[in-house]
DOPA-914531 format. One record per residue: x, y negated, z of N, C-alpha, C, O in turn. Coordinates in steps of 0.05 Angstrom, whole numbers, padded with zeros to 5 digits, always signed. Layout:
# residues N
XYZXYZXYZXYZ
...
//
This chain:
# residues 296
+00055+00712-00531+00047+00691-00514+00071+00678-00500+00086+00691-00485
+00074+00652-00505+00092+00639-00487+00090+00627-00462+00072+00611-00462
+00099+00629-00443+00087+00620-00421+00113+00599-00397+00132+00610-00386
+00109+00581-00394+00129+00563-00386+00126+00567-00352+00110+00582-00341
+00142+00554-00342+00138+00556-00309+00146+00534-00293+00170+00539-00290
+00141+00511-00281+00148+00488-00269+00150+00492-00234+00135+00508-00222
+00165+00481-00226+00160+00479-00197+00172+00457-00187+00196+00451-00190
+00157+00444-00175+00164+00421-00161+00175+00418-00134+00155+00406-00125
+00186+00419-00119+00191+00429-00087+00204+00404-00073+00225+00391-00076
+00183+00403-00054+00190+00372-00041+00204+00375-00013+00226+00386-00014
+00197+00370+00007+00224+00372+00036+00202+00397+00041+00208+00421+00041
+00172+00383+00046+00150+00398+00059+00140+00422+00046+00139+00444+00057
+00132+00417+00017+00104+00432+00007+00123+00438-00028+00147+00433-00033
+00111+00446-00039+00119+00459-00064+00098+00465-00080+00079+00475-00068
+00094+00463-00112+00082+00458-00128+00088+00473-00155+00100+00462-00173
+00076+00503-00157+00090+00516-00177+00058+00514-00207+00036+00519-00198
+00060+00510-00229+00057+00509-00250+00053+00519-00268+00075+00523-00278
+00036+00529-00282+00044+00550-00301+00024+00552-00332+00001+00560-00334
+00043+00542-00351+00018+00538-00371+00028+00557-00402+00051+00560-00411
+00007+00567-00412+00011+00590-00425+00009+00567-00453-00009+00550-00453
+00026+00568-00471+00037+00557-00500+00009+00542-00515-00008+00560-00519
+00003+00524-00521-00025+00519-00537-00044+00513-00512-00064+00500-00519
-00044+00518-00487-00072+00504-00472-00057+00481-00463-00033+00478-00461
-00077+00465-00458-00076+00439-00446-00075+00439-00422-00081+00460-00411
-00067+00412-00404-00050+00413-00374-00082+00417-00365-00079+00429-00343
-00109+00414-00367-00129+00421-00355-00139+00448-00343-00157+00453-00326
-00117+00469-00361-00126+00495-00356-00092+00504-00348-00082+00525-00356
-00079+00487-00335-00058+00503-00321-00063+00519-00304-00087+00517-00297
-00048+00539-00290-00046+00553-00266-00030+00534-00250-00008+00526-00255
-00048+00528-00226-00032+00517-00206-00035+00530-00177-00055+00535-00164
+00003+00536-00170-00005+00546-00132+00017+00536-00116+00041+00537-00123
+00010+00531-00101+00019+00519-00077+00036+00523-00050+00021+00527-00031
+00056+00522-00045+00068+00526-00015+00073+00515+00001+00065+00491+00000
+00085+00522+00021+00096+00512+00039+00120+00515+00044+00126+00539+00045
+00150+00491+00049+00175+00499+00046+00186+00510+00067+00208+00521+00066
+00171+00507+00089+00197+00512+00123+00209+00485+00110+00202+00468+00094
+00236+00494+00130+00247+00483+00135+00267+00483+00111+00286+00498+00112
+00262+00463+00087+00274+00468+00065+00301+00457+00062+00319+00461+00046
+00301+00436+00088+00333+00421+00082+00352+00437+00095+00376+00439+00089
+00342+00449+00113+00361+00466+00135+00373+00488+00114+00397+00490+00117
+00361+00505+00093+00363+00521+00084+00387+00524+00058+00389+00506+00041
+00411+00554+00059+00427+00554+00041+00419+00548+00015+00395+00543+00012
+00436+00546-00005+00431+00546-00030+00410+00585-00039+00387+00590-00044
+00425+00594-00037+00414+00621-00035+00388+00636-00029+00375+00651-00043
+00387+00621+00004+00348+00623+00019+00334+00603-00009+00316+00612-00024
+00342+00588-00011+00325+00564-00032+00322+00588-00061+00302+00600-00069
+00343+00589-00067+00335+00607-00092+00321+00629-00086+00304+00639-00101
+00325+00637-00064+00307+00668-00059+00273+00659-00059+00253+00669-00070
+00277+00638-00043+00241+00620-00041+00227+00614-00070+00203+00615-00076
+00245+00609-00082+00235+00605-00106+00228+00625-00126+00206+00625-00137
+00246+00642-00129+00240+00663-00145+00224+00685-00131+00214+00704-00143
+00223+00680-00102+00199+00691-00093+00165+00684-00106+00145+00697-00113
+00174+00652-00102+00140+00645-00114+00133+00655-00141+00115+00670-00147
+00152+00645-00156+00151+00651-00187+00150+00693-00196+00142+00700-00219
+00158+00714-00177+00153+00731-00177+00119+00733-00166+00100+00737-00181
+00118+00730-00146+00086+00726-00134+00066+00712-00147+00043+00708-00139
+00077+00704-00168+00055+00686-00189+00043+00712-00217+00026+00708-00234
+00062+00740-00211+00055+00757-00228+00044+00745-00258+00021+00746-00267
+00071+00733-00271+00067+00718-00295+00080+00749-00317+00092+00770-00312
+00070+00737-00340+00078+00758-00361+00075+00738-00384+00059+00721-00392
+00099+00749-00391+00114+00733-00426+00125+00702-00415+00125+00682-00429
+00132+00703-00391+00151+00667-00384+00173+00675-00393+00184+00697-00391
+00182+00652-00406+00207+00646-00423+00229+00629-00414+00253+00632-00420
+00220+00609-00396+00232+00588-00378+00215+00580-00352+00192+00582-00345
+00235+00572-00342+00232+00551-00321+00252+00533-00308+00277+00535-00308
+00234+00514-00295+00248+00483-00295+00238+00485-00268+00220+00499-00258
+00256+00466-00258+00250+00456-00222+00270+00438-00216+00294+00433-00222
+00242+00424-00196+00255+00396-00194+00253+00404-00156+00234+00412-00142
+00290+00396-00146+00286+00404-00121+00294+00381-00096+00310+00363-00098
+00283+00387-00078+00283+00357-00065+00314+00371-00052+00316+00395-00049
+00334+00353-00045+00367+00356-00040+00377+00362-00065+00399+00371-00059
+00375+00363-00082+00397+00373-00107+00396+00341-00111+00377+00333-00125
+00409+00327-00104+00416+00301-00105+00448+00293-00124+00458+00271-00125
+00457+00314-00136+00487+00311-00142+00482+00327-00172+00463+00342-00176
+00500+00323-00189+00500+00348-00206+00511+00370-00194+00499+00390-00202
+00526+00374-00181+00537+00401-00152+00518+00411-00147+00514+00434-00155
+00500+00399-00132+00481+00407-00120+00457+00419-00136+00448+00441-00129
+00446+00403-00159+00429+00417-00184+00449+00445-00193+00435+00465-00191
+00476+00450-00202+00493+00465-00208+00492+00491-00187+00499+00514-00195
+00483+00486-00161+00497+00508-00145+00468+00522-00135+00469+00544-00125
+00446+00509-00137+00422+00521-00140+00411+00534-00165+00402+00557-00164
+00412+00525-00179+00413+00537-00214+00429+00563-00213+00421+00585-00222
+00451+00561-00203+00471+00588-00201+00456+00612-00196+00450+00631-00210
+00448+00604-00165+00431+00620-00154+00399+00627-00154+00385+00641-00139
+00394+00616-00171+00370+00626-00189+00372+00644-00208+00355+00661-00210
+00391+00642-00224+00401+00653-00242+00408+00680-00242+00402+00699-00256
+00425+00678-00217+00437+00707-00207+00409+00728-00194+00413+00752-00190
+00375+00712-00188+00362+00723-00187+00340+00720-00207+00317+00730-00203
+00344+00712-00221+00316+00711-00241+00330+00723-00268+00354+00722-00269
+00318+00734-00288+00324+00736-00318+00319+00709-00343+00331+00707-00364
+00294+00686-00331+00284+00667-00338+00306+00644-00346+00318+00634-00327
+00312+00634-00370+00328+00613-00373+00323+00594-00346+00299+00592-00341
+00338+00581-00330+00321+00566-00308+00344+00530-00308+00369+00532-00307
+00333+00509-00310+00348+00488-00305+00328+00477-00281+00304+00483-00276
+00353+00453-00265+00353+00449-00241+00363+00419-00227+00385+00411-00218
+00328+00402-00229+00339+00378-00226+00331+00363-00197+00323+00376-00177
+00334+00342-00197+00329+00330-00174+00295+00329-00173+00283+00323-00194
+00285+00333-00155+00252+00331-00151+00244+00297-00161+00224+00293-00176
+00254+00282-00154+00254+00252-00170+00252+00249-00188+00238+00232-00200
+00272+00269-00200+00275+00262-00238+00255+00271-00249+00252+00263-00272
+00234+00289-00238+00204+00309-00249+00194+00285-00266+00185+00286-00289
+00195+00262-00250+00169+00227-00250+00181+00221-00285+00166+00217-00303
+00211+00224-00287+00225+00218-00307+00211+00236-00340+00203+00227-00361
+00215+00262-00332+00199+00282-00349+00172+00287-00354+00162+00294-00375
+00160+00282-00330+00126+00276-00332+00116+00263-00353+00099+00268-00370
+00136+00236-00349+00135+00216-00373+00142+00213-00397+00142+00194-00413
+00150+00242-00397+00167+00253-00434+00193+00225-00431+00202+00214-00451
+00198+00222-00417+00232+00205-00423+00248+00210-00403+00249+00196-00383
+00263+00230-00406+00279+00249-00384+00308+00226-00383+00326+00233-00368
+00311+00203-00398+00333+00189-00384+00320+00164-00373+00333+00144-00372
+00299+00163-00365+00286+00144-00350+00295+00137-00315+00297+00157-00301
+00300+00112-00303+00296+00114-00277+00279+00122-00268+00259+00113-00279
+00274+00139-00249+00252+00150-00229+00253+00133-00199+00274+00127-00188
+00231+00127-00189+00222+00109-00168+00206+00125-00149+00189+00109-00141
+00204+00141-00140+00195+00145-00111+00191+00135-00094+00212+00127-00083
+00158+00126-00079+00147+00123-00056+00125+00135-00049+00102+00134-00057
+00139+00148-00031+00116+00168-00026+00126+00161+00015+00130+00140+00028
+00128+00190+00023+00140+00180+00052+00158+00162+00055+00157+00141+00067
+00183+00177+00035+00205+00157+00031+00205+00134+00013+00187+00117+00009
+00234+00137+00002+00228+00106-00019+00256+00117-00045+00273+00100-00040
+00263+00129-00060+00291+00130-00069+00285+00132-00105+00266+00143-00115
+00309+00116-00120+00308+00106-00142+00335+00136-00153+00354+00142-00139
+00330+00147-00175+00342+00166-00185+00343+00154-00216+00326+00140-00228
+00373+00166-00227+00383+00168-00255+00400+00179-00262+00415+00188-00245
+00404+00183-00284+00435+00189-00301+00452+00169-00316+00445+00150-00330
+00474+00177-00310+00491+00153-00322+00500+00172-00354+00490+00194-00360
+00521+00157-00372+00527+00172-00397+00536+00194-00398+00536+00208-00418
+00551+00202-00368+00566+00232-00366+00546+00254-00353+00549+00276-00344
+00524+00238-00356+00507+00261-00341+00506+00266-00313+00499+00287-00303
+00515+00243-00298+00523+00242-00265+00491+00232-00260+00475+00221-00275
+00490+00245-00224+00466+00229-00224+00470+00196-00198+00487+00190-00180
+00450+00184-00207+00446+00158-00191+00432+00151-00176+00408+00153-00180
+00442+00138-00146+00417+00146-00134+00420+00119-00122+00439+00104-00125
+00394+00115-00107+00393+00088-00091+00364+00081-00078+00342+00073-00086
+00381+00090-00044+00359+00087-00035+00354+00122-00017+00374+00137-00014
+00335+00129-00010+00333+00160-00006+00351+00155+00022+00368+00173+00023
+00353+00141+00040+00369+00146+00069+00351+00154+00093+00355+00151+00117
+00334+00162+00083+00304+00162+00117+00306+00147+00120+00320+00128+00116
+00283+00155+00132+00261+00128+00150+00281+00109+00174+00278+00085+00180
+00298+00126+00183+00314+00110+00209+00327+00076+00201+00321+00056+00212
+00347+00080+00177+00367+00068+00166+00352+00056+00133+00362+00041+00116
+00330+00067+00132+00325+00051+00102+00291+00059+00087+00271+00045+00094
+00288+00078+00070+00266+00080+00058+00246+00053+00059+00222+00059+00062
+00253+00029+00058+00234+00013+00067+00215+00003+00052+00199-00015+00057
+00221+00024+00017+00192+00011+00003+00177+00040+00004+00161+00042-00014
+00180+00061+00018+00158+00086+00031+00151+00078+00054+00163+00062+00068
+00129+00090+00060+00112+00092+00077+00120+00094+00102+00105+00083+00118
+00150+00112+00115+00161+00105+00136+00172+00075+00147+00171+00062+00168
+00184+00070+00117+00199+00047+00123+00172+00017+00129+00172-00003+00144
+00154+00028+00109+00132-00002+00113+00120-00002+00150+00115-00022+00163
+00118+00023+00159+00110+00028+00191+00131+00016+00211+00130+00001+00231
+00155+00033+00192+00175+00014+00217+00176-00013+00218+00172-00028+00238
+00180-00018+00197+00181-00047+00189+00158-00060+00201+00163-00071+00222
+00135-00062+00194+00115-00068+00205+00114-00074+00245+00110-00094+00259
+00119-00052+00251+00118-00053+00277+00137-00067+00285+00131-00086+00301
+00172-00064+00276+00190-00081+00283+00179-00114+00283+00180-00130+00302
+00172-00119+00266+00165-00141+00254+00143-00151+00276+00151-00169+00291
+00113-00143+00280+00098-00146+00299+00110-00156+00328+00110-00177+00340
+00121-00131+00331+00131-00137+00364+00147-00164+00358+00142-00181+00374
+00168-00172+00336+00186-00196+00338+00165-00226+00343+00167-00245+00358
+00146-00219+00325+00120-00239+00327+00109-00249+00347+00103-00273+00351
+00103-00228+00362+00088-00221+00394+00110-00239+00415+00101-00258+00428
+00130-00235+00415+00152-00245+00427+00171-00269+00424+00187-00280+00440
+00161-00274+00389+00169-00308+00394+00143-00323+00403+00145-00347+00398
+00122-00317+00413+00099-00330+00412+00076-00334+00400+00059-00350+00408
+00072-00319+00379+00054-00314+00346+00052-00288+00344+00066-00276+00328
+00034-00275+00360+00033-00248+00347+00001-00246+00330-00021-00255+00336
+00008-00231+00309-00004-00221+00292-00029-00197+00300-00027-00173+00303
-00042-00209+00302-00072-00198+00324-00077-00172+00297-00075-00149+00305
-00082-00177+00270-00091-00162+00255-00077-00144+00251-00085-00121+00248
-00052-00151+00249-00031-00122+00248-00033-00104+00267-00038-00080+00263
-00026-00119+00296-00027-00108+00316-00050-00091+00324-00047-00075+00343
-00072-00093+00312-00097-00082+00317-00094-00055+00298-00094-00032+00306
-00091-00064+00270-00084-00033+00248-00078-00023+00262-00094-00012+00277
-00050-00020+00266-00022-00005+00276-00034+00014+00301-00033+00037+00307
-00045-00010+00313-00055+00008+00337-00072+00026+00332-00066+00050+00337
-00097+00021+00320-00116+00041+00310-00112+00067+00298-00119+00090+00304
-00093+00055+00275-00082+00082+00256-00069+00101+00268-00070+00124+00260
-00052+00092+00294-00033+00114+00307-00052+00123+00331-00044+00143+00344
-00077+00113+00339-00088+00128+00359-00067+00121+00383-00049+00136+00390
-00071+00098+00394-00056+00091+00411-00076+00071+00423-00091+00055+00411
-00073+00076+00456-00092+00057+00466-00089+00021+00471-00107+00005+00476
-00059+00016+00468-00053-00015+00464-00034-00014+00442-00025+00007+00432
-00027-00044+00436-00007-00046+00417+00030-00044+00430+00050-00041+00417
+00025-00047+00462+00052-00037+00478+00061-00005+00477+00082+00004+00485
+00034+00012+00460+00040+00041+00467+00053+00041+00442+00073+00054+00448
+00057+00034+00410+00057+00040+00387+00085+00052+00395+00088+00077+00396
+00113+00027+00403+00135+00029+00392+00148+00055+00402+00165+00067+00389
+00137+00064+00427+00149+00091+00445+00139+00127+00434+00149+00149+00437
+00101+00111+00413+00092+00133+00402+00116+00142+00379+00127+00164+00379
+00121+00122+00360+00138+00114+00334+00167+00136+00346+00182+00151+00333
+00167+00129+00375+00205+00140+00375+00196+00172+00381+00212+00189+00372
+00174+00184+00397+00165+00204+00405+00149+00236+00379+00144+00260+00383
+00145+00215+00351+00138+00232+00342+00148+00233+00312+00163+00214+00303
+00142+00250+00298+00162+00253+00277+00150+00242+00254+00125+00242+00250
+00175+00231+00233+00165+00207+00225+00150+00216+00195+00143+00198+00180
+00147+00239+00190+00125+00237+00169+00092+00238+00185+00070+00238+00174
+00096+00240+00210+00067+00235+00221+00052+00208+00219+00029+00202+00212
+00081+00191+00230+00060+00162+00235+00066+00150+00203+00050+00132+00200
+00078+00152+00186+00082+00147+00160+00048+00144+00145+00040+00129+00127
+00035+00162+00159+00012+00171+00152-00013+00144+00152-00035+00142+00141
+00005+00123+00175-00004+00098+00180+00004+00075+00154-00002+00052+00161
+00010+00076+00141+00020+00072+00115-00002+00036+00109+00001+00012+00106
-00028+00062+00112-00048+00049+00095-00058+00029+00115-00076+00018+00103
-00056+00016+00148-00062+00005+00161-00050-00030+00151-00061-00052+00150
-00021-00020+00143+00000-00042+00129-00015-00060+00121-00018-00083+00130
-00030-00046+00095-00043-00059+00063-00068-00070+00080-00074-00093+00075
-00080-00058+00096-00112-00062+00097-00108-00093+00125-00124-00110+00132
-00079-00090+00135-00074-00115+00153-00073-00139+00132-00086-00160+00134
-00051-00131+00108-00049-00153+00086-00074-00163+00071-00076-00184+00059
-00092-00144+00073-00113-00157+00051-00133-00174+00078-00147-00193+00071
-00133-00164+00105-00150-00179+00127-00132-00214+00133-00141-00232+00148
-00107-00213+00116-00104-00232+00122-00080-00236+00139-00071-00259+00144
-00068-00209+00151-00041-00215+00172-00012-00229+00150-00008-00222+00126
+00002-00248+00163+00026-00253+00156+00045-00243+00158+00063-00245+00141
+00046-00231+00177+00072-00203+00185+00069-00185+00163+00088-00176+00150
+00044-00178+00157+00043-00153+00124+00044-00168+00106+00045-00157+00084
+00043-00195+00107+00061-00201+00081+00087-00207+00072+00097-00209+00049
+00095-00210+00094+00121-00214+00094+00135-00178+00087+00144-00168+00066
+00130-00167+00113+00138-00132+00104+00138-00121+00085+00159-00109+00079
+00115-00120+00068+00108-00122+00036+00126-00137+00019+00135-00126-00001
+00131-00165+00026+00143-00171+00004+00182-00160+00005+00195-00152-00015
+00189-00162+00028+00210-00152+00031+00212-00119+00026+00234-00112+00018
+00188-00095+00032+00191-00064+00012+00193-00079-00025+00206-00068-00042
+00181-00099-00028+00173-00102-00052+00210-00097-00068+00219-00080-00084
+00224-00124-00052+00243-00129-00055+00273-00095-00056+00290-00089-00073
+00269-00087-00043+00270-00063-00032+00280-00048-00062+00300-00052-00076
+00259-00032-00064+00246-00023-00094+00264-00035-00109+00282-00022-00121
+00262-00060-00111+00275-00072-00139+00301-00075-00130+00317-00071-00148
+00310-00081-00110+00344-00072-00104+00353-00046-00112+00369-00045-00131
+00343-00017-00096+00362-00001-00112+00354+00006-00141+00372+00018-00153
+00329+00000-00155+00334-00001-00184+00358-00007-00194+00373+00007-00207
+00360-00041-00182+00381-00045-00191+00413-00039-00190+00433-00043-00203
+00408-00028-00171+00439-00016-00161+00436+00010-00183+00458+00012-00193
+00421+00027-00192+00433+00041-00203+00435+00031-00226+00455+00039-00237
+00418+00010-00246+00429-00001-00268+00454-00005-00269+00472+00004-00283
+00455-00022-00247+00492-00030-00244+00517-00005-00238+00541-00008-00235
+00507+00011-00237+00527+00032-00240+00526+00060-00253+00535+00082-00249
+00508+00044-00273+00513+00055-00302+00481+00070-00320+00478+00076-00344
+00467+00071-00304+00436+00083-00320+00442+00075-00339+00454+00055-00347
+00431+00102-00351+00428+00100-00383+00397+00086-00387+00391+00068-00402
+00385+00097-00373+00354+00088-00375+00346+00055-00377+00359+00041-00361
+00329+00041-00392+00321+00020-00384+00285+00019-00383+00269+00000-00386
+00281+00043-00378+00253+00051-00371+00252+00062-00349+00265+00081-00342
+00229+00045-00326+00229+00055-00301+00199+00067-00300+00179+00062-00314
+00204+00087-00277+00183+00104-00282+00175+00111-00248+00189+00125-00233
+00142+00092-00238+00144+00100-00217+00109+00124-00208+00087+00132-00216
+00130+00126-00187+00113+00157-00164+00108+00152-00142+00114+00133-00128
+00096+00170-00138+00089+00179-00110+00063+00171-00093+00049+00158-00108
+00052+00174-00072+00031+00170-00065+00025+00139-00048+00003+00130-00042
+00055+00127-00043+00042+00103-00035+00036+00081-00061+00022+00061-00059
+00048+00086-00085+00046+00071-00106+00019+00089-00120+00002+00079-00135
+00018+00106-00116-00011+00116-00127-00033+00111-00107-00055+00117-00117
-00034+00103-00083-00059+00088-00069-00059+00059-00060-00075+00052-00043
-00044+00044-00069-00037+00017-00073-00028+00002-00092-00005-00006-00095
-00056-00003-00110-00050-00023-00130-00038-00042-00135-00021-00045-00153
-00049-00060-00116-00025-00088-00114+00001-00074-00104+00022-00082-00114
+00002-00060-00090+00036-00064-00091+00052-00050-00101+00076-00053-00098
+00036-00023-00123+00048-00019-00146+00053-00044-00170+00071-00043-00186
+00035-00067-00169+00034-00087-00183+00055-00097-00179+00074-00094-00195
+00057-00114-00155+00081-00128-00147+00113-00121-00155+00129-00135-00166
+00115-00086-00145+00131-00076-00163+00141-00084-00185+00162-00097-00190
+00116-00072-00202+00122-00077-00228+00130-00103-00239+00148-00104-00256
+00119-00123-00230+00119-00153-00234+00143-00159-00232+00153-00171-00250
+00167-00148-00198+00186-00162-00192+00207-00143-00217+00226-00155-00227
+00201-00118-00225+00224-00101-00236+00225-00109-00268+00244-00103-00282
+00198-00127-00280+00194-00125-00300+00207-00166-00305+00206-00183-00322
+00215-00163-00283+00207-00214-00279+00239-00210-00301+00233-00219-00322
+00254-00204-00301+00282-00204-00323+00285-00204-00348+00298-00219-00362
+00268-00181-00356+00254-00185-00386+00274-00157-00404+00272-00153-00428
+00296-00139-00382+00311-00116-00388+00298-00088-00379+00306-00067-00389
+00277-00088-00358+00264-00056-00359+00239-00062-00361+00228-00081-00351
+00228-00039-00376+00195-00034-00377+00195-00022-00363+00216-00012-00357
+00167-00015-00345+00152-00006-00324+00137+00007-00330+00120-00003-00345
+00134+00035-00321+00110+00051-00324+00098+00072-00292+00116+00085-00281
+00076+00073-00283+00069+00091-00265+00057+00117-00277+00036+00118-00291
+00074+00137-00269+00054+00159-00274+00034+00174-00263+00029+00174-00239
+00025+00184-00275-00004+00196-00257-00004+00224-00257-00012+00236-00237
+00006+00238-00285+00013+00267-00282+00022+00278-00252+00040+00266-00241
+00015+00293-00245+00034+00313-00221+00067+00314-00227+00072+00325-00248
+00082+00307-00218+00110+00316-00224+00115+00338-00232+00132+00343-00249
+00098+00361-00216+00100+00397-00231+00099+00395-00254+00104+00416-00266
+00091+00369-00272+00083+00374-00302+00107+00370-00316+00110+00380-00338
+00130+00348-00301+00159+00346-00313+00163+00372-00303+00167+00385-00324
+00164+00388-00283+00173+00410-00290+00174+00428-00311+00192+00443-00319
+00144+00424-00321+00138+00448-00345+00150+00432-00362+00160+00448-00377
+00156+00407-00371+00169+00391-00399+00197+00403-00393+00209+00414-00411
+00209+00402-00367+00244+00412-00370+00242+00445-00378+00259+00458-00390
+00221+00453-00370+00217+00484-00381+00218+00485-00410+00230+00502-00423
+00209+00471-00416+00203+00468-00454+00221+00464-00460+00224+00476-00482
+00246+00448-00451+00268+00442-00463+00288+00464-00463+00306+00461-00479
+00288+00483-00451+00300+00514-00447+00281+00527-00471+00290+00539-00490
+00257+00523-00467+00250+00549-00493+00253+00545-00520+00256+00563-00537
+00252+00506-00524+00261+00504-00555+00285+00504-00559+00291+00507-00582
+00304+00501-00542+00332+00495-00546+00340+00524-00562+00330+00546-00560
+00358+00515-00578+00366+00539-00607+00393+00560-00603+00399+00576-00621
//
């Protein structure tokens, strides 16, 4: 029996995989964690976490495993976690960026990967095997086609409205609602007071202002839209091999139109195809696993 092993591991939560040779992704084993505090943590704690789960999963006859880890942003960084898996597992194990999973999910492991989910960040490989990135700075300084960045933005944008004379009643009403705030003067002090995958969570107030009709969410929108298709392009321009983009995450998986839009602005050139995936990313895990067990 062959048995593969995927794990997906994001800042928060983690997503381990496990599918025995011949069944289909319907009858995987799937379980679940929680990371702590995964950025704070050595290369070493990380490998220990890991091969903790994958021991606690009490698997028999695994041959590989693959993981995709949120900070292995560098080939260094994939390189120096891999080490230390290694030095604790017996399991062939490779070790990519949690982004690149979107890439393998999609069976085309030199594809751009597109993430929006909290954040917003565009991942690749260039011909030497380096990786590419663009985009991925938090919510403070950037993410502005994720869900942090559409909140900030949004609210920045509102209050500017409010204060040349035109404020945006519909936005201002979402925003307020979604954050549980009793006026639209309390939003900006809640926004600096609490941490920003909380109010990120307001995401969906954005879209539901844009479709009631506010102008401020269309504008915000069209500028994440813009966003998106900037650092695509920045990593084409400095060298992707890929000319297949491949997008994720949960704000493009509960927003149609503006996975649309996306697609529309990345595809308006007539040089990348567009695809969204729907697989779990744990599932590029188990595909980079496969590539360790057939490899000769």
């Amino acid at each position: 029996m062959t048995v593969l092993v995927g794990v997906d591991v994001g800042a928060s939560k983690a997503e381990l995989r496990i599918r025995v040779d011949g069944a289909s992704a319907d009858q995987d084993r799937v379980i679940r964690h929680r990371t702590g505090a995964w950025q704070s943590l050595s290369w070493e704690e990380k490998a220990e976490k890991i091969v903790d789960w994958v021991d606690g999963a009490a698997l028999s006859g695994a041959v590989a495993l693959g993981v995709g880890a949120h900070g292995c942003d560098s080939v260094e960084a994939c390189e120096a976690l891999q080490s230390e898996i290694g030095r604790r597992s017996t399991l062939p194990v490779r070790v990519v960026s949690d982004a690149e999973l979107l890439a393998y999910a999609a069976g085309r492991p030199d594809a751009i990967s597109v993430i929006a989910g909290t954040g917003c960040i565009a991942v690749a490989r260039d011909g030497a095997g380096g990786v590419l990135l663009g985009g991925g700075h938090g919510w403070l300084v950037g993410d502005d086609g994720g869900a942090t960045g559409l909140v900030r933005e949004s609210v920045r944008a509102a209050i500017r409205a409010r204060e040349l004379g035109a404020p945006d009643l519909v936005l201002e009403r979402g925003l307020t609602t979604a954050l549980a705030q009793a006026s639209f003067t309390e939003v900006s002090l809640h926004l600096m007071l609490s941490r920003s995958a909380d109010w990120a969570r307001s995401a969906p107030a954005v879209f539901a202002a844009l479709e009631a009709g506010s102008p401020v969410a269309e504008r915000v929108i069209g500028r994440a839209v813009e966003y998106v298709h900037d650092i695509v392009r920045s990593v084409v321009r400095r060298g992707a091999v890929g000319r297949h983009v491949v997008l994720g995450g949960g704000v493009f998986g509960s927003q149609a139109d503006y996975r649309l839009r996306v697609e529309q602005r990345l595809g308006a050139a007539g040089d990348l195809t567009v695809e969204t995936i729907v697989d779990a990313p744990s599932t590029g895990a188990l595909r980079l696993a496969g590539t360790l067990a057939t490899a000769p």
